[in-house]
N, C-alpha and C positions, 0 to 999 in steps of 0.2 A: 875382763876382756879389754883388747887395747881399742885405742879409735880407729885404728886402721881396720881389725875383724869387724867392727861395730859397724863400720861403712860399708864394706864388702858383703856382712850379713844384710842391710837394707838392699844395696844394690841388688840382690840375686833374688829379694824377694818381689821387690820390683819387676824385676823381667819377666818372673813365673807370674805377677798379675797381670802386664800387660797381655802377656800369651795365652792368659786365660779366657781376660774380656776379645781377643781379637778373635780368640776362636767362636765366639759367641753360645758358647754348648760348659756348661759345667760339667768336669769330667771327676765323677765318683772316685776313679782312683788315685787323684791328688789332691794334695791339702788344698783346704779352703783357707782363702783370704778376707781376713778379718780387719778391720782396724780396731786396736787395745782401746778398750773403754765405748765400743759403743756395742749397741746390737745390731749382729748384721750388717752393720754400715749404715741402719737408718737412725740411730740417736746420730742430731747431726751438731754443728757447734752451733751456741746459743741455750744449750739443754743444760741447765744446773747440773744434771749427773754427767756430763762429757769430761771426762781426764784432759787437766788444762795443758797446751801444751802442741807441738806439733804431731800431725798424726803419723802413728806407725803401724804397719802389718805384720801381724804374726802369721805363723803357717801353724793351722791344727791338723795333727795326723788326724787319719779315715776318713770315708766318707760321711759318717753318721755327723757328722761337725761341716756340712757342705754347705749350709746355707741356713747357721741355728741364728734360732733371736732369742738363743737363752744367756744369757752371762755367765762369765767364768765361773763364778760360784758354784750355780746350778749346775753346769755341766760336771765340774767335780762332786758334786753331791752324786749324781747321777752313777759317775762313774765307780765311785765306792760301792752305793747299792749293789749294781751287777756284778762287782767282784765278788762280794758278799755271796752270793747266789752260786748257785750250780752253770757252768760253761752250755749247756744247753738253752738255760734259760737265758743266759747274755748274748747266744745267739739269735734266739727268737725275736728281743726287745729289743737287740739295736737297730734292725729296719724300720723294724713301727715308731722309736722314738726319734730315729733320722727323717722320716718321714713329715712327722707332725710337727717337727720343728722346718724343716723347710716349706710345708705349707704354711704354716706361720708367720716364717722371713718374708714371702712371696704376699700372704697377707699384707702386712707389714709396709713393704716397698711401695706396694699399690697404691696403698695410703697417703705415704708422702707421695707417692706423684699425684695425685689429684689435688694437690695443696702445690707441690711446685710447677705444676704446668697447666694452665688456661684449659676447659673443656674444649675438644677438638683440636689436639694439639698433633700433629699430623708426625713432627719428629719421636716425639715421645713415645706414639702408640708403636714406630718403626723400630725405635732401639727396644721396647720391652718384647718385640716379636721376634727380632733377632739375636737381642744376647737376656731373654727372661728379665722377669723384674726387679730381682735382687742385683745383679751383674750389671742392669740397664742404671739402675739406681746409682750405682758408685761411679758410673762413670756422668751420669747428667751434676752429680754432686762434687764432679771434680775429685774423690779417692783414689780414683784410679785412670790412667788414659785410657782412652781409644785408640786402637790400633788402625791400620790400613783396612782391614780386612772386613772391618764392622764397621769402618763408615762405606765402606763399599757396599756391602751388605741392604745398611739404610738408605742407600740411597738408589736399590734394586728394588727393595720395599714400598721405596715412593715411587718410583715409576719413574727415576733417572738414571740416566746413565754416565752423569758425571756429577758433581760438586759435592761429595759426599761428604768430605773435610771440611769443607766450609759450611754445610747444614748442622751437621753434629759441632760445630764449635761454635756458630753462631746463638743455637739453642742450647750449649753450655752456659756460653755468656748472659744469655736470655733470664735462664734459671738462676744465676748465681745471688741473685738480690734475695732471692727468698731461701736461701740454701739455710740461714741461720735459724729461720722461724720453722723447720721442719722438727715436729715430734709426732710419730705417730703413734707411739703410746700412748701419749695422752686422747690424741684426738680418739682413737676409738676406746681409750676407758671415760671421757665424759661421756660419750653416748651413749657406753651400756648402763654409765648411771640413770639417762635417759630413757632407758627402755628400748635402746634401738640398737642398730647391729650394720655390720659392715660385709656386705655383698660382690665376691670376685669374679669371674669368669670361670678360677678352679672349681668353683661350687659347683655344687649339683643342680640346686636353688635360682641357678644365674638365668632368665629370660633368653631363651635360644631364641626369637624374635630379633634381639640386639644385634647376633651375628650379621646379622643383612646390612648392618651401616657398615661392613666393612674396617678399615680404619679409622673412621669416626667413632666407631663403639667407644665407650663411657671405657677407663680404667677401674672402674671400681661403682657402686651405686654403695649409698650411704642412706637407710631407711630407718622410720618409726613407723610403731604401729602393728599389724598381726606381722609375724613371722613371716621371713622371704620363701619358705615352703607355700604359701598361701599365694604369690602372684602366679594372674593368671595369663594361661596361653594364649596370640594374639588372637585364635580362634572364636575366642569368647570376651574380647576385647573393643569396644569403641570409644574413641578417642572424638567427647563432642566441644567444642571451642567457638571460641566467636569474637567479638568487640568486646573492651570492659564501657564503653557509655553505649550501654546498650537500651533497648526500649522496651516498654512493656507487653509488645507484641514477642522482641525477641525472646525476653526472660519466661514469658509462658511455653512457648515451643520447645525451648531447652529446659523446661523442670518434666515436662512431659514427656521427651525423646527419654531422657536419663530415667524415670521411673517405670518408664514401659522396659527399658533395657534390660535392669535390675531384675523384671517381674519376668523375664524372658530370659533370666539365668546370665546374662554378661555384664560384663565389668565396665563402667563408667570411666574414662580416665583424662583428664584435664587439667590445668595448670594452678585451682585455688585462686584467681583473680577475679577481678570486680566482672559484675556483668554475667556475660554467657556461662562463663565457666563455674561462677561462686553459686550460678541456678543449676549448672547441671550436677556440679556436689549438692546440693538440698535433694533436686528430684530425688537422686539415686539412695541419700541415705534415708529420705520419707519410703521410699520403697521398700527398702529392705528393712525398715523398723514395723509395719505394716506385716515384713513376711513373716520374722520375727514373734510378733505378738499374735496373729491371724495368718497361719499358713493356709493359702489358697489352695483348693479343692484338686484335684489331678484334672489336670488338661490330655488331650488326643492331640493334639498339634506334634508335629514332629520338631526335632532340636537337630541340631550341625551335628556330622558325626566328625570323629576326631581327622587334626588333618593330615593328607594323606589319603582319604578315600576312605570307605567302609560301609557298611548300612546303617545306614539312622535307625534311633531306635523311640518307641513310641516314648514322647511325653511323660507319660504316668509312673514311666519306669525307671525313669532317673530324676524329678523333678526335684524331689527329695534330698538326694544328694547333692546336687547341681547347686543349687540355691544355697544348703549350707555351707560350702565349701568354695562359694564363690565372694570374694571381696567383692560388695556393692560399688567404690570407687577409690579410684589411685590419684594423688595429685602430685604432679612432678613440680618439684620448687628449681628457682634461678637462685636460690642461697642454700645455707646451711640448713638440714631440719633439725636444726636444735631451734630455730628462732621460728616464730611465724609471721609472714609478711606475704600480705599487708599485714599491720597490724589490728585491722579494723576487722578482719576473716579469724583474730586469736581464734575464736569460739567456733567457729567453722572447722579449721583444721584440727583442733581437736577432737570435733567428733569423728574427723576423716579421719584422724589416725587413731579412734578407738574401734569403729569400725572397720576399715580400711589400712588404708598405709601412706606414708607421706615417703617419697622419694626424692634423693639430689645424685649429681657426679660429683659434687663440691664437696669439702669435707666442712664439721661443725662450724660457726663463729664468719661462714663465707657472707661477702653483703651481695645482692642482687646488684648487677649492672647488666644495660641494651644487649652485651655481647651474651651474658648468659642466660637472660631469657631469649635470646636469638636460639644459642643453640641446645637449650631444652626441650626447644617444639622437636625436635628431630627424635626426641628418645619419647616424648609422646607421641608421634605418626609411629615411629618403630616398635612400640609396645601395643600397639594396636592393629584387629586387621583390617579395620577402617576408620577413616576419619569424617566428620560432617561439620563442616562449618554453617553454624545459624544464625549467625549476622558479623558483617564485616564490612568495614568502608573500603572505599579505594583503595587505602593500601594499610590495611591494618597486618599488625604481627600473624592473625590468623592464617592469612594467606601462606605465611612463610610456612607455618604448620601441614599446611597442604599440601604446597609443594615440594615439602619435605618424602609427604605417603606415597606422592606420584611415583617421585623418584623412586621410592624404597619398591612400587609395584604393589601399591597399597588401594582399596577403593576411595576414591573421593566422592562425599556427597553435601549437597549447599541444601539451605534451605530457601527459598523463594520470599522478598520479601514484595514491597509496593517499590514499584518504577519512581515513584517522587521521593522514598528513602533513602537520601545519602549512609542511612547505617545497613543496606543491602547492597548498595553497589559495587561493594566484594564480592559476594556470592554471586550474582548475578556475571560478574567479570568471569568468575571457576566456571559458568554454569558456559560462557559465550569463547571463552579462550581454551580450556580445556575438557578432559574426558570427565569431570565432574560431572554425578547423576543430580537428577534433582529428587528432592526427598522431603515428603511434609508428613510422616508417621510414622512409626514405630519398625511397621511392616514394609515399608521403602528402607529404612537403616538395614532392618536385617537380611531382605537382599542384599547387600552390599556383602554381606560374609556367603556369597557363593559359593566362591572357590571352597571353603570350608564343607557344604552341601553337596549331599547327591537327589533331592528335590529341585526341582522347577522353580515353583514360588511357598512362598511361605504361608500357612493359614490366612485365611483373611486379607489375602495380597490384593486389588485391582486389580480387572484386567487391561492393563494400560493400551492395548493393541485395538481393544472394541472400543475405546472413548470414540465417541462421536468428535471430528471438529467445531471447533466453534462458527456459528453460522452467522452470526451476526458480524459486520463489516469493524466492529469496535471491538471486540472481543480480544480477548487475551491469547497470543498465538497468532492473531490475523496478521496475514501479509503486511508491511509497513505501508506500500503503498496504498490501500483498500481505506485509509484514513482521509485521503485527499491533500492535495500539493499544496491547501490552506494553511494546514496544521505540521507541515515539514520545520520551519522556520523556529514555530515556538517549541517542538519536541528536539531537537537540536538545540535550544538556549535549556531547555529542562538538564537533558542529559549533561551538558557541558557543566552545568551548575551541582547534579550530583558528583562528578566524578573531580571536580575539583578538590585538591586537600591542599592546607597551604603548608609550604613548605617546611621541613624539620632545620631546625639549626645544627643538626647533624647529619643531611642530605650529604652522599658524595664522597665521608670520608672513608678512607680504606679500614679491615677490619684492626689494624696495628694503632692507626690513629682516635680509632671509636673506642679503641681498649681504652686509650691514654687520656682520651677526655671524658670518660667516664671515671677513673681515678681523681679528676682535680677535685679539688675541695670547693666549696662556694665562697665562702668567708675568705678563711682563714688560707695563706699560704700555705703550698708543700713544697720539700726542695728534690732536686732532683732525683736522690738517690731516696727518699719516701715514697715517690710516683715511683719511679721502677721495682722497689717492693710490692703494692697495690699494685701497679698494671701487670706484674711478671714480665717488664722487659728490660733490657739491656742501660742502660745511660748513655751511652752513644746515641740508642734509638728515641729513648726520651726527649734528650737534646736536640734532635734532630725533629720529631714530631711535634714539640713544642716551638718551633719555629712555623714547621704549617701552619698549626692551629692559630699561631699568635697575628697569622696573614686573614685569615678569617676573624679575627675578632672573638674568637672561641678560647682562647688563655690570656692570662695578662699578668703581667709579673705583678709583685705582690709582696714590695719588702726582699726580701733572699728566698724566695719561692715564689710559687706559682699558685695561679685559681682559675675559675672560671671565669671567661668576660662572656659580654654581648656579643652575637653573632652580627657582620658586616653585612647589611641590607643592601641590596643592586648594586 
């Protein structure tokens, strides 16, 4: 073929991709676009097996080749079988085989976005809604453009109604640093060597709970531990968290809330960190080892009926099943669950994910940084139908946890600590600023799953309505003034004293910048284009953000790179 056809035939297949990603709907009855030598589009370059070289697109007749992550090979093995075969049966198997292989691709694509794009990544979640994962894929990876129509589209998605050429290309740009470190074969064949497995929205398995963040929903969850058939509904879900310099007050209340949970058939879910949360995985997995080895007698108590409404059903009648069939506790990580971190909780989270399950949005080999234990609490309030925070200071990550559930229309409940404990005066803040219940048992938590109920209260509930006042002028509850205008002065230097926290050397900065300087190294220099790999951004925006930080005292060049410096005091 001469150079002139050879040019003519790329050009024309160029058009039919751009007209396909603008239409943003893969259309069954034209050929799908591939680029030679990879799958699907997601082996990207940097992959030992990617054909060296510039890329090009073939066109494969039918639909059953729409969206495969099989290889040529395969597909020609495939294809000889059913010739092989009776015409009947080549019609039966080519849907099913078209099928499995586009949920495959879709697999697949999911994967590498959750490696090429930041948790909560607002453009990502808009191009995979409007032109699918596979289609969204090629064009965040640069294979293929984006037409008018689809950044139109995204940027209907987002809730604009203009710059939608400039979000989809800035979030190109964004992407492009990590475009070479994409393989998602690999990442989800280390993890089944792991024992663990890769969880989509296609699934059936997928947490309908999640749907309520909207576009913040996870692209993809990445688990070890029982099978994602086994998580459970937020119905039967609480989500308990706290301070990690927690106190011996707190860590008793949180092994307690979490073992009474377990014992009362719901699911523990927490983040595996120091503190509240490494006692509320203990309570929950002493509980369910307890149920395990000594199955408790049949209780009368009534249990939540499914949500949605319905009549409860006694106690005795499902105890049985409820308990086996429920994961004692979930803990959502800020990294990859291939690793465990801390690394001081290894033995912890092993037992969480031999009984339970370990969760991330991250794919394997991800390190924990501020931004993503930021927004993990959001997929812990969202997998829960309530949250209780049991100890927090001023302004501990808990909070954010909380007012993640608010948001989502979730219950919030604090636990109470002592007015002189600065590691209470978070709770205490939910308990004075918002619709936060107060909650010191088992039976206060499990009101919280009302909505879930068609019960009043729960066995053994209080009746909070008959409490007497406290009648004593000191008492807990008495009017501020009933103390006398003596003691104004010094309960004012108390509180001022709790609620003080001193300032973070990270206070302030936006979340583009907090990405950026959680990427620097300590030691050692990195150069630019190493930070915008690690942060997933732009080098423009690096270069740029490293000029902030460097006005704060927060970067400091470092040889031909950069690191971490001291933050500028007053």
């Amino acid at each position: 073929m001469s150079g002139e056809a050879i040019g003519a035939q790329e050009e024309n297949r160029s058009d039919v991709s751009g007209a396909a990603i603008e239409s943003g709907v893969a259309d069954d009855s034209c050929a799908a676009l591939v680029p030679i030598g990879t799958q699907a589009g997601t082996r990207m370059a940097g992959d030992p097996h990617a054909v060296p070289g510039p890329a090009r697109v073939e066109a494969r007749d039918g639909a059953a080749c729409a969206a495969s992550a099989l290889p040529a090979e395969d597909l020609s093995t495939s294809t000889r079988e059913v010739a092989g075969g009776s015409r009947a049966d080549a019609a039966e198997s080519a849907p099913r085989a078209a099928g499995a292989r586009s949920r495959e691709a879709s697999r697949l694509a999911r994967a590498a976005f959750s490696r090429l794009a930041e948790p909560q990544d607002a453009v990502a979640a808009a191009l995979i809604t409007v032109a699918g994962p596979v289609d969204a894929l090629r064009v965040a990876t640069g294979t293929v453009r984006s037409g008018a129509r689809l950044e139109r589209a995204v940027a209907e998605e987002l809730g604009r109604d203009d710059g939608g050429p400039a979000m989809v290309a800035a979030a190109i740009e964004r992407w492009a640093a990590r475009v070479r470190t994409l393989a998602p074969e690999r990442d989800v064949a280390v993890l089944a060597r792991l024992g663990g497995w890769l969880l989509t929205p296609e699934d059936d398995a997928w947490p309908v709970s999640l749907t309520d963040l909207g576009p913040e929903a996870p692209l993809c969850l990445w688990g070890r531990g029982q099978p994602p058939s086994a998580l459970p509904a937020s119905s039967r879900a609480v989500a308990v968290v706290g301070a990690r310099d927690s106190t011996a007050y707190g860590e008793s209340v949180s092994a307690d809330l979490a073992h009474g949970l377990v014992l009362a058939g719901c699911t523990v879910v927490s983040g595996g960190a120091f503190g509240i949360d490494a006692q509320a995985h203990r309570g929950a997995l002493a509980a369910h080892q307890r149920e395990t080895a000594h199955p408790a007698p049949p209780s009368r108590a009534r249990v939540p009926a499914t949500h949605g409404g319905g009549v409860d059903e006694p106690q005795d009648a499902v105890d049985a099943v409820t308990r086996a069939s429920t994961l004692p506790t979930v803990a959502v990580m800020a990294c990859g669950v291939d690793r465990f971190y801390p690394a001081a909780h290894e033995s912890l989270l092993r037992a969480v994910m031999a009984d339970g399950c370990l969760l991330a949005e991250v794919p394997p080999g991800s390190s924990p940084t501020r931004w993503r234990f930021l927004q993990r609490n959001r997929l812990i309030a969202a997998l829960s139908g309530a949250t209780v925070v049991v100890e927090a200071r001023w302004r501990s990550g808990a909070l954010n946890t909380a007012h993640h559930a608010a948001g989502l229309g979730r219950e919030v409940g604090a636990v109470p600590g002592s007015v002189h404990a600065s590691t209470s005066a978070g709770c205490h803040r939910l308990l004075r600023e918002s619709e936060a219940v107060c909650v010191t048992d088992v039976d206060d938590v499990l009101a919280l799953l009302a909505p879930y109920r068609v019960t009043g209260q729960p066995s053994g509930r209080r009746d909070t309505a008959s409490t007497a006042a406290p009648s004593r002028p000191d008492a807990v509850g008495a009017p501020s003034g009933s103390r006398g205008g003596s003691r104004t002065g010094d309960r004012g230097s108390r509180e001022a004293s709790v609620r003080t926290a001193r300032p973070a050397a990270h206070d302030g900065l936006s979340p583009q910048d907090l990405i950026l300087f959680d990427a620097l190294p300590v030691r050692r220099g990195a150069t630019t284009a190493g930070l915008a790999s690690v942060a997933g951004l732009s080098e423009p925006l690096v270069r740029a953000g490293l000029g902030r930080l460097s006005l704060r005292g927060l970067a400091v060049a470092a040889g031909d790179g950069w690191r971490k410096g001291h933050p500028v005091r007053g």
